[in-house]
N, C-alpha and C positions, 0 to 999 in steps of 0.2 A: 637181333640174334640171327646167326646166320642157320641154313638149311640143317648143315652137320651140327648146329649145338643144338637144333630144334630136337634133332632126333635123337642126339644123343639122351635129352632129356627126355624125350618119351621111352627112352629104353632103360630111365630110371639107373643108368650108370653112377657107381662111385666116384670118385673125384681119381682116385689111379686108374680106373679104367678109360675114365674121360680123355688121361694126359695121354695115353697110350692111341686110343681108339679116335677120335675127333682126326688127327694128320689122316689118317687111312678115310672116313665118311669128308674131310676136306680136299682131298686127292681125286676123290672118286666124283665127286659132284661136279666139279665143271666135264665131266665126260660124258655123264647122266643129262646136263642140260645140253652139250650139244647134239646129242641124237636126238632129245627132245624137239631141237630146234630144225632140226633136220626134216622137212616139209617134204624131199625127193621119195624118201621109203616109205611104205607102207605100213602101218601100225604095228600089223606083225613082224616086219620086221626089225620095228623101233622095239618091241617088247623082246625078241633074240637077243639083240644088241646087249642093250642092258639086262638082261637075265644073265650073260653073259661078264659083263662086268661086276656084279653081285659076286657071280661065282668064282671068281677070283678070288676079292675082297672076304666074301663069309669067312673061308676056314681060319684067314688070317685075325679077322676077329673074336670068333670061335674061341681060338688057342690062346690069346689075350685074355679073353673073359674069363675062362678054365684057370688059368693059372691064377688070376688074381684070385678067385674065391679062395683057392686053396693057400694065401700066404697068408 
């Protein structure tokens, strides 16, 4: 099981939310490990980075999750 289906199952997603939501946590994750992997910055600013890339992604998710409950 790869990282984005790990999570997606911990966020207890639907199967419609999964098909929507997994491309977007599949997108994001090789970006999440290369700053991880990124040994030159400093923690802090490994953690900007990717708080930064979250914040993208959330609201896109967000808005996904929203409308599914409602259909």
């Amino acid at each position: 099981m790869s990282k984005a289906e790990a999570i997606a199952q911990q966020l207890n997603l639907t199967p419609e939310q999964k098909i929507k939501i997994l491309p977007i946590l599949r997108d994001e994750m090789p970006k999440v490990n290369e700053i991880n992997n990124d040994n030159s910055i400093t923690n802090m600013l490994n953690m900007q980075r990717i708080r930064a890339i979250h914040q993208q992604t959330y609201p896109i998710m967000i808005t996904i999750s929203s409308s599914l409950q409602y259909e």
